[in-house]
KEBA-110532 format. One record per residue (C-alpha): residue number from 0; x, z, y. Coordinates in steps of 0.25 Angstrom, whole numbers, padded with zeros to 4 digits. Example, Ala and Ser with C-alpha at 12.3 -4.5 7.8 and 13.67 -1.06 7.14 Angstrom:
// residues 2
n, u, w, v
0, 0049, 0031, -0018 .
1, 0055, 0029, -0004 .
// end
This chain:
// residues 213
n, u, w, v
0, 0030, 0080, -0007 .
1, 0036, 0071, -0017 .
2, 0030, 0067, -0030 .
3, 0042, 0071, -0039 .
4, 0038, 0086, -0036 .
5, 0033, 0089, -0048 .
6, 0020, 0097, -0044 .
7, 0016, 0086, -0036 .
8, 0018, 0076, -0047 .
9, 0010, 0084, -0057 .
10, -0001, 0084, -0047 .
11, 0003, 0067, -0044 .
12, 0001, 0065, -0060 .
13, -0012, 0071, -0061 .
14, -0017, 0063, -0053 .
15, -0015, 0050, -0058 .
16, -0022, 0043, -0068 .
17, -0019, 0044, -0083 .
18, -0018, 0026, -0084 .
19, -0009, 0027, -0072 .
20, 0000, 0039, -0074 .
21, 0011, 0031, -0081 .
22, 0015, 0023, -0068 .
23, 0011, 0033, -0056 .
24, 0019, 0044, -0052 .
25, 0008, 0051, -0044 .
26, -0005, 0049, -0034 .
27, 0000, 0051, -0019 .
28, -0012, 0048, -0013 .
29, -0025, 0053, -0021 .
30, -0039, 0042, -0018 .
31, -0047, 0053, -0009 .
32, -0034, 0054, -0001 .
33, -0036, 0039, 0001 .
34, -0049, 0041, 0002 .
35, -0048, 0050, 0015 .
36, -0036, 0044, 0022 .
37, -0043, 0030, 0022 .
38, -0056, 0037, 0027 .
39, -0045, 0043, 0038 .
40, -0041, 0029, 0042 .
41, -0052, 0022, 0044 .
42, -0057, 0031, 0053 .
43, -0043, 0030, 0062 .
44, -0046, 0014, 0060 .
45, -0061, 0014, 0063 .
46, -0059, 0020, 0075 .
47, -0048, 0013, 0079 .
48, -0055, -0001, 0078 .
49, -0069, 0005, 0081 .
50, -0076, -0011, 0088 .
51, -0064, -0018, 0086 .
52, -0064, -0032, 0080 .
53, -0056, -0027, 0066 .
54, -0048, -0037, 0054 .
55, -0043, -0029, 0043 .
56, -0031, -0035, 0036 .
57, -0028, -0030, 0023 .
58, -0017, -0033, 0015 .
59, -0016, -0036, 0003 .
60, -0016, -0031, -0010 .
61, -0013, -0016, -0008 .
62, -0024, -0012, 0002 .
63, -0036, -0017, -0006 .
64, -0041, -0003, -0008 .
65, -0035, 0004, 0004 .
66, -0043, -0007, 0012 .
67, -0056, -0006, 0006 .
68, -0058, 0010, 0009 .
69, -0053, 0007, 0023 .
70, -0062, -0002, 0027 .
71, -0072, 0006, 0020 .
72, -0069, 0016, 0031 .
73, -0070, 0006, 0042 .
74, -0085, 0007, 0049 .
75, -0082, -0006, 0058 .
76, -0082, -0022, 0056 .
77, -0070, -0027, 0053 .
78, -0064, -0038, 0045 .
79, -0056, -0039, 0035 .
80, -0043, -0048, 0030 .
81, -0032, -0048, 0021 .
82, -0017, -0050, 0021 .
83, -0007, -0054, 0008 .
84, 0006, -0048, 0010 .
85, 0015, -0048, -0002 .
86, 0026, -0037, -0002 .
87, 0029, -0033, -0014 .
88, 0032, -0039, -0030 .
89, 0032, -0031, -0042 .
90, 0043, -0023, -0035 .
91, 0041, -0011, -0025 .
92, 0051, -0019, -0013 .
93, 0044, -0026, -0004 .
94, 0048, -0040, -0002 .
95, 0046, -0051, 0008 .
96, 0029, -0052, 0014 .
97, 0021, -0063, 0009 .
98, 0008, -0065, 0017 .
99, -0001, -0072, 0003 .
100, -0014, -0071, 0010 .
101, -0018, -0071, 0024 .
102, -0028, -0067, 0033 .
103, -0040, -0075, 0034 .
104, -0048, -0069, 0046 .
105, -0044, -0071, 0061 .
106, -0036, -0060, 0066 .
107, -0034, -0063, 0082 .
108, -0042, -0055, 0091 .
109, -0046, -0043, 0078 .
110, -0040, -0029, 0076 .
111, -0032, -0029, 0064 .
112, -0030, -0018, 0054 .
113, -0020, -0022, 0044 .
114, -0022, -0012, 0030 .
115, -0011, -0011, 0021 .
116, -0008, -0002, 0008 .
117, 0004, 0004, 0011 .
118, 0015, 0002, 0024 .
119, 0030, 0004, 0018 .
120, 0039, -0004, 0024 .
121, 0032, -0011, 0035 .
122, 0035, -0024, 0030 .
123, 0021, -0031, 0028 .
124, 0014, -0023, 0038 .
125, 0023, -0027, 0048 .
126, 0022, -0042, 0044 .
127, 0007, -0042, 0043 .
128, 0005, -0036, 0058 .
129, 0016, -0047, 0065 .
130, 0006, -0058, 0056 .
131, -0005, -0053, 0060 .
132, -0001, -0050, 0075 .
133, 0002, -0064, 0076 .
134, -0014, -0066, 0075 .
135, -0017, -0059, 0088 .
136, -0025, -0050, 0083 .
137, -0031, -0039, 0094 .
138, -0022, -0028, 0086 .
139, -0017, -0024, 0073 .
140, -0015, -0011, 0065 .
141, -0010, -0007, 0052 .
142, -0016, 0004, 0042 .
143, -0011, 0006, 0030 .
144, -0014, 0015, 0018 .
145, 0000, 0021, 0014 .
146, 0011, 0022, 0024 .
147, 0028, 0022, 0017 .
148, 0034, 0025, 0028 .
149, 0049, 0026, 0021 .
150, 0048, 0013, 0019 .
151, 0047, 0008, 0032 .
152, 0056, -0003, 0039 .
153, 0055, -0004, 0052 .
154, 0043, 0004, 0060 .
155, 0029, -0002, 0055 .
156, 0020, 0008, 0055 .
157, 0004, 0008, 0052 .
158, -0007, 0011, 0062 .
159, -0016, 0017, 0051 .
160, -0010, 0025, 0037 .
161, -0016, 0032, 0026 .
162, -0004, 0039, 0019 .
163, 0011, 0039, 0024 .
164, 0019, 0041, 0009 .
165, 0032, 0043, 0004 .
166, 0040, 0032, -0003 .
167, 0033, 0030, -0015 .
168, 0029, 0018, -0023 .
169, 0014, 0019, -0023 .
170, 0002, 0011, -0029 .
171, -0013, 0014, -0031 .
172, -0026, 0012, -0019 .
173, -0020, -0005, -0017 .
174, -0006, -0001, -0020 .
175, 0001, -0008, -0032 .
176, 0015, -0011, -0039 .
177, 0015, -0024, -0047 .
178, -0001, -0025, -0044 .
179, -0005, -0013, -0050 .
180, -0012, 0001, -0048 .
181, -0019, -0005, -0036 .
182, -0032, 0001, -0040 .
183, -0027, 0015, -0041 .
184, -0036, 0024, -0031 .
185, -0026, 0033, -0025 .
186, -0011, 0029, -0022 .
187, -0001, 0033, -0032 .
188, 0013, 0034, -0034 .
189, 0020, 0026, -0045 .
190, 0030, 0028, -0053 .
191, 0044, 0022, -0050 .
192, 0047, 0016, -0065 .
193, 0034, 0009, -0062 .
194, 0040, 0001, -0052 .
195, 0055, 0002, -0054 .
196, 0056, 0002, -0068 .
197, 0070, 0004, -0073 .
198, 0078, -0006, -0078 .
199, 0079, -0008, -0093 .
200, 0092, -0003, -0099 .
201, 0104, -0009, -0101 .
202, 0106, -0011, -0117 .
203, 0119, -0003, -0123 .
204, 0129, -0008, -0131 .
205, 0120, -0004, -0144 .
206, 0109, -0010, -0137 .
207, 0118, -0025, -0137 .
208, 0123, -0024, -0150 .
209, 0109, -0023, -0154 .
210, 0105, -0034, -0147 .
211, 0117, -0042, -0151 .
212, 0114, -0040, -0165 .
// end
């Protein structure tokens, strides 16, 4: 259902915060919704890697909190590493990938679970699995918390994933724009003049012979 419906929206508005109101069109995915679809995962991935030698690889920054309640829902040894991959400026098109931290631990011979925040395009996942493949690890799978699968190019898809959602710029639970609304506990929608602000007016004519003067 679309967030424009109008009883829908009421029902989105309510729900966000009074400081945050001015900037977020609504909540699409409430914290105890999280909450329980983390839970969900970790059981599919604790399972999955019950007695194998386990290196998470997180990305970084978006996943910050996503990762800390998954691995909270992990009942096995593991280790874990982290990955800088920059995507994104100020804008909300992605760019070209730049790997600003790498990993530190040995990857060769261990199960690799790679986290990420959210999987649109395909791009950085895509590049992060052929750098790490290159390691020779013993396998590598992808989860993800939220899945925008409109934006896909080409056909990367994630082995593990907490929300498939529509094509919406979302921020909140690690997501931000322009480094902010990380620390919001659920995942919210945010407004489009937030990030697409429109373009100052052209002066009129009184508007010049004002300035001329």
């Amino acid at each position: 259902m679309p967030l424009s419906k109008p009883p829908l929206a009421e029902k989105l508005t309510r729900r966000i915060p009074a400081s945050q109101r001015p900037d977020l069109a609504g909540v699409l995915i409430p914290e105890a919704d999280l909450q329980r679809r983390i839970a969900l995962m970790g059981r599919a991935i604790a399972r999955d890697y019950a007695g194998k030698d386990v290196l998470v690889v997180s990305l970084l920054s978006g996943t910050v909190l996503f990762l800390a309640d998954l691995l909270r829902r992990l009942p096995f040894p593991l280790r874990v590493d982290f990955l800088g991959v920059s995507s994104y400026g100020l804008g909300t098109e992605s760019g070209n990938l730049v790997f600003n931290k790498e990993l530190k631990l040995d990857v060769c011979g261990a199960h690799v679970l790679v986290v990420d925040d959210i999987l649109d395009t395909g791009k950085t996942l895509r590049a992060v699995t052929e750098k790490i493949s290159a390691l020779k690890p013993a396998s590598i799978r992808t989860c993800v918390l939220l899945d925008k699968k409109d934006r896909r190019v080409g056909s990367f898809e994630a082995d593990y994933v907490g929300f498939r959602i529509p094509n919406l710029f979302v921020v909140g639970y690690g997501l931000d724009f322009a480094e902010r609304y990380r620390n919001l506990p659920f995942v919210g929608v945010l407004k489009p003049e937030v990030y697409a602000p429109k373009p100052a007016p052209k002066p009129g004519p009184a508007s010049a012979r004002k300035s001329a003067a």
